[in-house]
C-alpha positions as a Markdown table, in Angstrom:
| # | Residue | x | y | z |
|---|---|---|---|---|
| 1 | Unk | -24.1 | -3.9 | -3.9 |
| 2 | Unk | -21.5 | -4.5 | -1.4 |
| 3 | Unk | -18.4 | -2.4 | -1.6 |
| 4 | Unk | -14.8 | -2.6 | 0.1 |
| 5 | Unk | -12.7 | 0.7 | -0.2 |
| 6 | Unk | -9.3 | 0.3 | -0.9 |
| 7 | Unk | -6.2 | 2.6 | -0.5 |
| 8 | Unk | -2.7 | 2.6 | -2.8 |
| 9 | Unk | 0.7 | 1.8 | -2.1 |
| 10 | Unk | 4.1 | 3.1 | -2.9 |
| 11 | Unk | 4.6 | 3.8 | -6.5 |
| 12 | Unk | 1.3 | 5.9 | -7.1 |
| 13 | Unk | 3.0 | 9.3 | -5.9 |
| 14 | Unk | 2.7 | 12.2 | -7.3 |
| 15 | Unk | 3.0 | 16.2 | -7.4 |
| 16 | Unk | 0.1 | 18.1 | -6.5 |
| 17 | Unk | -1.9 | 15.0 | -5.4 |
| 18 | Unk | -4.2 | 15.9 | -2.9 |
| 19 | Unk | -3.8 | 19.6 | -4.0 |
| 20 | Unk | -7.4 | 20.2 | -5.6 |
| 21 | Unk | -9.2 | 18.1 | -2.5 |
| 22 | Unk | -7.6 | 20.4 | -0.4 |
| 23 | Unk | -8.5 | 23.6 | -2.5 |
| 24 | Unk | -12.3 | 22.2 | -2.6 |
| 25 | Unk | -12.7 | 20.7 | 1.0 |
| 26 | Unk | -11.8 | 22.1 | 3.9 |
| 27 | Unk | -11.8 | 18.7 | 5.8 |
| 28 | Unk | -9.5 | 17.4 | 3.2 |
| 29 | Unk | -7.0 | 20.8 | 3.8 |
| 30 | Unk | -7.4 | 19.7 | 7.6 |
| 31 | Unk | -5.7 | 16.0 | 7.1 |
| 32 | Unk | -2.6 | 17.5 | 5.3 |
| 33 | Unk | -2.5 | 20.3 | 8.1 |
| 34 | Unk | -2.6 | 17.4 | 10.8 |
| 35 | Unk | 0.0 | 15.5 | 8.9 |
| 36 | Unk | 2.1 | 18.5 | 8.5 |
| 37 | Unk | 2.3 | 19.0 | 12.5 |
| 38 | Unk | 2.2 | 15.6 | 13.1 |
| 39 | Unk | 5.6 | 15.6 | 11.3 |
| 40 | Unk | 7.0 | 19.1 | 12.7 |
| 41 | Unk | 7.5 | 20.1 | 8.9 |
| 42 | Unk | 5.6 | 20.4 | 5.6 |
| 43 | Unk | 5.1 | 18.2 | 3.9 |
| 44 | Unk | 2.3 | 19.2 | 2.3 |
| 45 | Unk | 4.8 | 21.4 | 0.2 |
| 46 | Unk | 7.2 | 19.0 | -0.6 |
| 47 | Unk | 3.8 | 17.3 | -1.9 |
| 48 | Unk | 2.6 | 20.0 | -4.0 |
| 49 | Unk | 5.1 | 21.9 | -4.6 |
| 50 | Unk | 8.7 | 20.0 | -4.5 |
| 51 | Unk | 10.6 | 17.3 | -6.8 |
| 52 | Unk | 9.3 | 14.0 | -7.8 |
| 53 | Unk | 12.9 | 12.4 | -6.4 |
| 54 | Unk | 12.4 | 14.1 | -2.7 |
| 55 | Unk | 8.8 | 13.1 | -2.9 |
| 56 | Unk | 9.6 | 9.3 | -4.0 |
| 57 | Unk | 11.8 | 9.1 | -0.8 |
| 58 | Unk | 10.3 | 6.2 | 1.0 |
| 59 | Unk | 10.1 | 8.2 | 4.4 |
| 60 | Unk | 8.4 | 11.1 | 2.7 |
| 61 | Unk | 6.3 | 8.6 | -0.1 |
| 62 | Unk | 4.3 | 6.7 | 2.5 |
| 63 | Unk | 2.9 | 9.3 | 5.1 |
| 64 | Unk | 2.2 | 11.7 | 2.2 |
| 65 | Unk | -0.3 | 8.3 | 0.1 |
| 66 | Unk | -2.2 | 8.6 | 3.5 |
| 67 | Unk | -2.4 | 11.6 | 3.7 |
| 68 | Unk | -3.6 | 11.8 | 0.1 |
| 69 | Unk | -5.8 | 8.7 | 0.6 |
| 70 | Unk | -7.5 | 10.4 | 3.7 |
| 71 | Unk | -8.1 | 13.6 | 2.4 |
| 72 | Unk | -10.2 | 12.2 | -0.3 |
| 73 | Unk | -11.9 | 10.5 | 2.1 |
| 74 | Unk | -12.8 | 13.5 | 4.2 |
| 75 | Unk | -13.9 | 14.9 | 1.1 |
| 76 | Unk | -16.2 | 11.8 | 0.3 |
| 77 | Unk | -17.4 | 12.2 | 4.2 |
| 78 | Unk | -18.2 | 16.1 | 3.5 |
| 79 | Unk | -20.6 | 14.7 | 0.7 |
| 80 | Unk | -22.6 | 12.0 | 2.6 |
| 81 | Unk | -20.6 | 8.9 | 2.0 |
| 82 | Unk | -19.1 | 7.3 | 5.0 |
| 83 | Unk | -16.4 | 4.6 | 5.3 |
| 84 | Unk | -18.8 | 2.4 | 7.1 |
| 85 | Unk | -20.7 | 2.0 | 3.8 |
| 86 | Unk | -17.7 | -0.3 | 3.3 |
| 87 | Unk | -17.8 | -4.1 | 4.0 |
| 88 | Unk | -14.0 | -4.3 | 4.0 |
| 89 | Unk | -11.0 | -1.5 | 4.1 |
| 90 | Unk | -7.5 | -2.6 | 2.8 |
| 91 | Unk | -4.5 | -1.2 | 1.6 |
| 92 | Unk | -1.3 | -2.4 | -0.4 |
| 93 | Unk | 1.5 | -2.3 | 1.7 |
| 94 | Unk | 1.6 | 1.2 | 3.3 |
| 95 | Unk | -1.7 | 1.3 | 2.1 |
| 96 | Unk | -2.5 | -0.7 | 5.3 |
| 97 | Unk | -1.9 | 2.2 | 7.2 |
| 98 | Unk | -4.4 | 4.5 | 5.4 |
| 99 | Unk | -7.4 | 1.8 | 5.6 |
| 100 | Unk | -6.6 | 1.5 | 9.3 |
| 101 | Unk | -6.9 | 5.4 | 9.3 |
| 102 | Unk | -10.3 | 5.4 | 7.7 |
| 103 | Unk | -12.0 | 2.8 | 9.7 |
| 104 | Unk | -10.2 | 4.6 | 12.9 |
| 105 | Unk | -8.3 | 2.3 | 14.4 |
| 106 | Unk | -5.3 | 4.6 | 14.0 |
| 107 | Unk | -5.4 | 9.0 | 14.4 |
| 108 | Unk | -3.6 | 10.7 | 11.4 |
| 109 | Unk | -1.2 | 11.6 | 13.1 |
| 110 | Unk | -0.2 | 8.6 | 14.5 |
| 111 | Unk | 0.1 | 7.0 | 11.1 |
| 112 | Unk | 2.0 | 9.7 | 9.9 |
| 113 | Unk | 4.5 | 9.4 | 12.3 |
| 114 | Unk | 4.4 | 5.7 | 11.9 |
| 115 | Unk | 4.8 | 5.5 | 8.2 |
| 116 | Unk | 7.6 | 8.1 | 8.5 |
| 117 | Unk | 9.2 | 5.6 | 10.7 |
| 118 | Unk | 8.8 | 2.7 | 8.7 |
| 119 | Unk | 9.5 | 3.9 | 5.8 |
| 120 | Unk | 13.3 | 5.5 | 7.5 |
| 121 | Unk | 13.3 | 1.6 | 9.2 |
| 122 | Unk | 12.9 | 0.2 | 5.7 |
| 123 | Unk | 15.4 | 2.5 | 3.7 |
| 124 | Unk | 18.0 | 1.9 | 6.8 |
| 125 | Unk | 18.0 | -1.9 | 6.6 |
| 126 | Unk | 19.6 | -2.3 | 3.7 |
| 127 | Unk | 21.8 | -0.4 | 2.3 |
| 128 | Unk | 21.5 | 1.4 | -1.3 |
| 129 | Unk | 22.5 | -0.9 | -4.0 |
| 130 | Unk | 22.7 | -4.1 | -1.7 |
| 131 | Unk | 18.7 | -5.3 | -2.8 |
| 132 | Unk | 16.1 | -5.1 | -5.5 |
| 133 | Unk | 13.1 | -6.0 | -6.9 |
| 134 | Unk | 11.5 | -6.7 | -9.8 |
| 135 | Unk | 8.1 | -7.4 | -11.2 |
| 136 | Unk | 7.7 | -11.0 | -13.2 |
| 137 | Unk | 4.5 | -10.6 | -16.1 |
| 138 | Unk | 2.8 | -13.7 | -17.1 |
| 139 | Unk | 3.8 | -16.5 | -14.8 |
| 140 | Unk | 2.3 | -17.8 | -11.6 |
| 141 | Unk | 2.8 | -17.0 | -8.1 |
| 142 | Unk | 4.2 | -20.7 | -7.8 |
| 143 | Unk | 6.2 | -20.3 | -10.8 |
| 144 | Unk | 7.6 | -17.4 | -9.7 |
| 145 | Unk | 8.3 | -18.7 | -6.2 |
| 146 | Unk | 10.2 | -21.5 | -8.4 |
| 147 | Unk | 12.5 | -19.1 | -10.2 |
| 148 | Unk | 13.4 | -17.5 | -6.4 |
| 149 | Unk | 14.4 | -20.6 | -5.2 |
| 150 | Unk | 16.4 | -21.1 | -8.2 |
| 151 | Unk | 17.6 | -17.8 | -8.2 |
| 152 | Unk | 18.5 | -17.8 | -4.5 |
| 153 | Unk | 22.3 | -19.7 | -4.6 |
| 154 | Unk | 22.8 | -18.5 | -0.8 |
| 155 | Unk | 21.4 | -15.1 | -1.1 |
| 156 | Unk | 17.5 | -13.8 | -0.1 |
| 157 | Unk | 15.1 | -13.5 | -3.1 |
| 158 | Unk | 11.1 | -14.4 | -2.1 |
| 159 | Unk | 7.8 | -13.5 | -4.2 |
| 160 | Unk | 7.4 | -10.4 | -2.4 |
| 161 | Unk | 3.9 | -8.9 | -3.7 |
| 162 | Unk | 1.5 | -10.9 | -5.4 |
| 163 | Unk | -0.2 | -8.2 | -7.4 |
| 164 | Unk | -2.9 | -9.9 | -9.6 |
| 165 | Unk | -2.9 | -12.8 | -12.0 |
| 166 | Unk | -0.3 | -11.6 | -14.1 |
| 167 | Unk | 2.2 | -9.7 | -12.1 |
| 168 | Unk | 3.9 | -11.1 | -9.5 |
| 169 | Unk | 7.2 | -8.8 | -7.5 |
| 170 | Unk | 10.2 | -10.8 | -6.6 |
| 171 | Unk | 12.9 | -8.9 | -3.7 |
| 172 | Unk | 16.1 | -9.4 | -2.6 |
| 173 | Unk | 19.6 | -9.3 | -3.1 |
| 174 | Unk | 20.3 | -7.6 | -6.1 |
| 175 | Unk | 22.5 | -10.5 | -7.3 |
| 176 | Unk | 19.4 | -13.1 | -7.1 |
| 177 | Unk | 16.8 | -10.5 | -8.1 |
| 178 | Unk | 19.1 | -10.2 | -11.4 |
| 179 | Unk | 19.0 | -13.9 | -11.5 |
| 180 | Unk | 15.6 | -14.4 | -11.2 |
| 181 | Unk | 15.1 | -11.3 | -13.6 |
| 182 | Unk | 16.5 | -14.1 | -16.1 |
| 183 | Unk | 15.1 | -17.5 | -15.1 |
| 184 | Unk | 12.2 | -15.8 | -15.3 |
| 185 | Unk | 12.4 | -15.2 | -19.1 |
| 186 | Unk | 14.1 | -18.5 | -19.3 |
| 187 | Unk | 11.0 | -20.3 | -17.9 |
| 188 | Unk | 8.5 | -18.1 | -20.0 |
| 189 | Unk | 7.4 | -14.6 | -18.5 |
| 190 | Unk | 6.4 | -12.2 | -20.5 |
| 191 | Unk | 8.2 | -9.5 | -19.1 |
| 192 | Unk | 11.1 | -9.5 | -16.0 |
| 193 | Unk | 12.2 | -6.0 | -14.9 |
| 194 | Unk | 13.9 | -4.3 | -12.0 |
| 195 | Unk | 11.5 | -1.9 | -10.3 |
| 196 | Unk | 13.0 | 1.8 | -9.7 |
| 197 | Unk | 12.7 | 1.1 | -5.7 |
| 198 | Unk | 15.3 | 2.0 | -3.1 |
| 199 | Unk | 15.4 | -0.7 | -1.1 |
| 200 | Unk | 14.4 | -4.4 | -1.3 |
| 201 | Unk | 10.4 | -4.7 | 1.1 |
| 202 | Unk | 8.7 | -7.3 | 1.7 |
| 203 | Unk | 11.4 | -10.2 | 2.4 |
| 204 | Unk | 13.6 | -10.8 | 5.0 |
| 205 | Unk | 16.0 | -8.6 | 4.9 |
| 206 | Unk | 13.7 | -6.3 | 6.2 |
| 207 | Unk | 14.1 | -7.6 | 9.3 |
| 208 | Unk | 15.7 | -4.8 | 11.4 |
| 209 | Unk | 12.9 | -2.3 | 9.8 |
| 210 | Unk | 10.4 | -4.9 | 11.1 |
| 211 | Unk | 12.0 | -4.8 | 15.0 |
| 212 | Unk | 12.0 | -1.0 | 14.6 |
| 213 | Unk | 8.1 | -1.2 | 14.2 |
| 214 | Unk | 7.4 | -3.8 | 16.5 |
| 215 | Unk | 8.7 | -1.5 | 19.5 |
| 216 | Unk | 6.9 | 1.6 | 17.8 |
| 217 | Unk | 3.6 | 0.1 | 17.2 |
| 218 | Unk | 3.8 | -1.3 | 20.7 |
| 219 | Unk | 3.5 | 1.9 | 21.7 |
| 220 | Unk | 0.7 | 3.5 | 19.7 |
| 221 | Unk | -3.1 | 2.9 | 20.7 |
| 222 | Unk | -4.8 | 1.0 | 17.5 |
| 223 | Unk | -8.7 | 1.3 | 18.0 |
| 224 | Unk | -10.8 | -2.0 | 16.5 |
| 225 | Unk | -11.8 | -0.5 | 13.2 |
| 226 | Unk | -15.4 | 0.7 | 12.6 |
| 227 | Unk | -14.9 | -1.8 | 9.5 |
| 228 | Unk | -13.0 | -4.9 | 8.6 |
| 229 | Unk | -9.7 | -5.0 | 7.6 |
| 230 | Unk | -8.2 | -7.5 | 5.1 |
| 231 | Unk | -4.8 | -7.7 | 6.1 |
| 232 | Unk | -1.7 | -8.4 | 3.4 |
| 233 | Unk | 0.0 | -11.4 | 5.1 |
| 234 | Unk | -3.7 | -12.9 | 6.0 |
| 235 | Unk | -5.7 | -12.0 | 2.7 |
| 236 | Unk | -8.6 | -12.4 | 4.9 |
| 237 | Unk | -10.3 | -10.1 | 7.5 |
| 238 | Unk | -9.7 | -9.1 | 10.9 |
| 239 | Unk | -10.6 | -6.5 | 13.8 |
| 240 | Unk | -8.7 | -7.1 | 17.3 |
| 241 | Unk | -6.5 | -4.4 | 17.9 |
| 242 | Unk | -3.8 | -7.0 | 19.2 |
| 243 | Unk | -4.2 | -8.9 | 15.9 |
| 244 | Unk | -3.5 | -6.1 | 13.9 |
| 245 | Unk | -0.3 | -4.8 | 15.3 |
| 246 | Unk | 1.1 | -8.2 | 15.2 |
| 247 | Unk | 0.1 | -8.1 | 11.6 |
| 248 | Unk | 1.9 | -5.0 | 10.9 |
| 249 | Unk | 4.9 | -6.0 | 12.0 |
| 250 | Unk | 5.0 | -9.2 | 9.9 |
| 251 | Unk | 3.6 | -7.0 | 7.0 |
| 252 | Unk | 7.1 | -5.4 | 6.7 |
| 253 | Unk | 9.2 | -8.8 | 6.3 |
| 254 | Unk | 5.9 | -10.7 | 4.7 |
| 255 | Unk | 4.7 | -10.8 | 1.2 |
| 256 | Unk | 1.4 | -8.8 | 0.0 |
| 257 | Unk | -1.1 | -10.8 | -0.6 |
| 258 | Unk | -3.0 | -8.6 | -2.7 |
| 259 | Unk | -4.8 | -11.1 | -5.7 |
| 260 | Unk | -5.6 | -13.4 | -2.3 |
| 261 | Unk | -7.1 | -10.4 | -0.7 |
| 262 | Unk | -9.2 | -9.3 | -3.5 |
| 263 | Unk | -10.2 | -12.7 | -4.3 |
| 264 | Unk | -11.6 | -13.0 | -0.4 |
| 265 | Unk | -13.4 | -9.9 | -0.7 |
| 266 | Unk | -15.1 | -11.2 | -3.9 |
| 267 | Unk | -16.2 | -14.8 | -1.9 |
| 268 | Unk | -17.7 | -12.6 | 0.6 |
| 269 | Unk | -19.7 | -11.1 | -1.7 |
| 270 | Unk | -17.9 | -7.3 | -2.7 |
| 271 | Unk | -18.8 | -6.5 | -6.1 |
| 272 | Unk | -17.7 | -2.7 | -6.2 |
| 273 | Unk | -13.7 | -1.5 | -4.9 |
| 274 | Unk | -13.4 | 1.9 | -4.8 |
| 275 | Unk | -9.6 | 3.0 | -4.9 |
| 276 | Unk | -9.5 | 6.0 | -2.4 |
| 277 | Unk | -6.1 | 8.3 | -3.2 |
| 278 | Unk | -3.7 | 8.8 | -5.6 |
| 279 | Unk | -3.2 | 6.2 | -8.7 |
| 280 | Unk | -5.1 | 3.9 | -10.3 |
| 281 | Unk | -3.1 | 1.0 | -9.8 |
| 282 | Unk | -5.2 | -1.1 | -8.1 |
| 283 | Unk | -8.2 | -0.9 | -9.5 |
| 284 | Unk | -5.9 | -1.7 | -12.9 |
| 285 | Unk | -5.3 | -5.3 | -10.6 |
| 286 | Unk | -9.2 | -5.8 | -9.3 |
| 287 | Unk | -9.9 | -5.7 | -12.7 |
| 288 | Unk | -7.6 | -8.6 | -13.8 |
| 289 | Unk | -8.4 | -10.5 | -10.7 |
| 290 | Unk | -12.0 | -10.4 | -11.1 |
| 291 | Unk | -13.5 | -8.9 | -14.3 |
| 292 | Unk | -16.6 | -9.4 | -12.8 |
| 293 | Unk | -16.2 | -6.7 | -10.3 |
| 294 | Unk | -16.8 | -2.6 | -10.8 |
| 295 | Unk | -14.0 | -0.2 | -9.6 |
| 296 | Unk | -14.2 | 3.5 | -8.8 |
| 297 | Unk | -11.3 | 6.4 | -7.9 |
| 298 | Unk | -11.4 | 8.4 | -6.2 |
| 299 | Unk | -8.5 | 11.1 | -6.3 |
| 300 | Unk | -10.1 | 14.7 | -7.4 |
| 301 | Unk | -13.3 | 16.7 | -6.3 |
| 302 | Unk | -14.9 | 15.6 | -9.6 |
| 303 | Unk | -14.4 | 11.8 | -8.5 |
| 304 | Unk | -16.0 | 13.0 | -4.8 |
| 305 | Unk | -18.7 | 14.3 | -6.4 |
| 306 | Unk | -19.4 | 11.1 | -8.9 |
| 307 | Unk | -18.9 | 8.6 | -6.1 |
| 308 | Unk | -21.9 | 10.9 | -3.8 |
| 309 | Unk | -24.5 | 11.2 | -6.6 |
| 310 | Unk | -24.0 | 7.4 | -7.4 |
C-alpha cells in the first residue's frame, strides 16, 4: 500500500489544536517550544489558550498549522512511523511549508519564521475590503475559469484553488468576486459564496507578497527533501532545492492545484493519504477526487496511536 502524507491549509484552525499531542509527547511539546522561539513570542498560547479571531490572523494561522501539523508528526515518529514511509508529502497552500518540514528540506524554525512572513506579505498586499474570494460548488474548473473571465470587466478575479471535483475558489477584487459569486449561479452552480478570508491569495494581486518571499526564501537553506514533494502550481513531484524555492514563490500569486495533485498521486500508484494536523478538510477532498482511495487523520494521540498499530 503506497501512502502520501498530506498537511492542511488555512481554514482548519483551531483552539487547543495541538494541545493534547503536546500533553502526550514530549517531541510534539518540543515543535511548539521551537516555534515559540523561533517567533520571540508564544504562540503556543495564543494557540491554546487565546481567541479564535487573533488565531485566524493570517500571520499567526499559518506558522501555528505547521506547527500543529509537525507536532503530530513527531508524535507519529515517537511511535515508529516515519515520514519516509511516504511516497509523496504535500500540503495546500501553507500546507506546503509543513510537508517541506517533514521531509526536511526546511528546519521549524525557518518555516515558522517564513510562514509568519508570508502570511504579514499576503495580509499587506491588499488592503482589507479591496479583495475576496469565494468558493463555486458544482461546476468545473473550466466553467469556473469562464465565469472569471466574465466576471473580470477590468478588475483581477482567477480560479484560485481547485479543491476537488466539486469545489472550485475564485479571488480577486471584491467587485468581480461578487460578480462571479452571481454568474456562477446564473450558469448553474450549486452553491456561490464569499469565503470569511482577509485578503484575496492565490492571484495576482498577491504580487508584492510574492516579491517579499522571493528575497526571503533566497535567503533560507531548503535541504532536497528525504521524500517527494508535489508542489501546488506543478501538481506533480519534485526535489531540487532550487526547484522548490522558485515554486514557492509562484505558489503565492498561482492557483492550488490540489484535485490535479491528488489525481497525480493516485497515477503513481498512492492508495492511502493520511492528513497530518488540524482539520479534516482534505481528506473530505481525496475522497471526492478519488473514492477509490483510503484517508486517515491524524490530529490527537488517539489518531497517533491508530495510525502506529495499523
Amino acid at each position: 500500500m503506497s501512502r502520501a502524507f498530506i498537511f492542511p491549509g488555512q481554514g482548519a484552525q483551531t483552539i487547543g489544536m495541538g494541545r493534547d499531542l503536546a500533553d502526550a509527547y514530549p517531541a510534539a511539546r518540543a515543535v511548539f517550544e521551537e516555534v515559540d522561539e523561533a517567533l520571540s513570542e508564544k504562540l503556543s498560547a495564543v494557540i491554546w489558550e487565546g481567541d479564535i479571531d487573533t488565531l485566524t490572523l493570517t500571520q499567526n494561522a499559518q506558522p501555528a498549522l505547521m506547527a500543529t501539523s509537525i507536532a503530530a508528526l513527531r508524535a507519529l515518529e515517537a511511535e515508529g512511523v516515519s515520514v519516509d514511509t511516504a511516497a509523496y508529502v504535500a500540503g495546500h497552500s501553507l500546507g506546503e511549508y509543513s510537508a517541506l518540514t517533514a521531509a526536511g528540506a526546511l528546519s521549524v524554525a525557518d518555516a515558522a519564521r517564513l510562514l509568519r512572513l508570508r502570511g504579514s506579505a499576503m495580509q499587506q498586499a491588499v488592503p482589507v475590503g479591496v479583495g475576496a474570494m469565494a468558493a463555486i460548488l458544482g461546476l468545473s474548473l473550466d466553467q469556473v475559469r469562464e465565469v472569471a473571465d466574465k466576471a473580470r470587466q477590468g478588475d483581477v478575479c482567477a480560479a484560485a484553488n481547485d479543491n476537488d471535483p466539486a469545489q472550485v475558489v475564485v479571488s480577486g477584487h471584491k467587485a468581480a468576486v461578487e460578480r462571479a459569486v452571481d454568474l456562477a449561479k446564473e450558469a448553474g452552480a450549486k452553491r456561490a459564496v464569499l469565503l470569511p478570508v482577509s485578503a484575496p491569495f492565490h492571484c495576482e494581486l498577491m504580487a508584492p507578497a510574492a516579491t517579499v518571499m522571493q528575497e526571503a526564501l533566497a535567503a533560507v537553506e531548503i535541504a532536497a527533501p528525504s521524500v517527494p514533494l508535489v508542489a501546488n502550481v506543478l501538481a506533480e513531484a519534485v526535489t531540487d532545492p532550487d526547484r522548490i524555492r522558485a515554486l514557492l514563490v509562484d505558489q503565492v500569486t498561482g492557483a492550488v492545484r490540489w484535485r490535479e495533485s491528488v489525481e497525480w498521486m493516485v497515477q503513481q500508484g498512492v492508495t492511502e493519504f493520511w492528513e497530518i494536523g488540524a482539520g479534516k478538510a482534505l481528506s473530505g477532498m481525496v475522497r471526492r477526487i478519488d473514492r477509490s482511495t483510503a484517508t486517515r487523520n491524524i490530529g490527537t494521540p488517539a489518531d497517533v496511536q491508530s495510525a502506529a498499530s495499523a
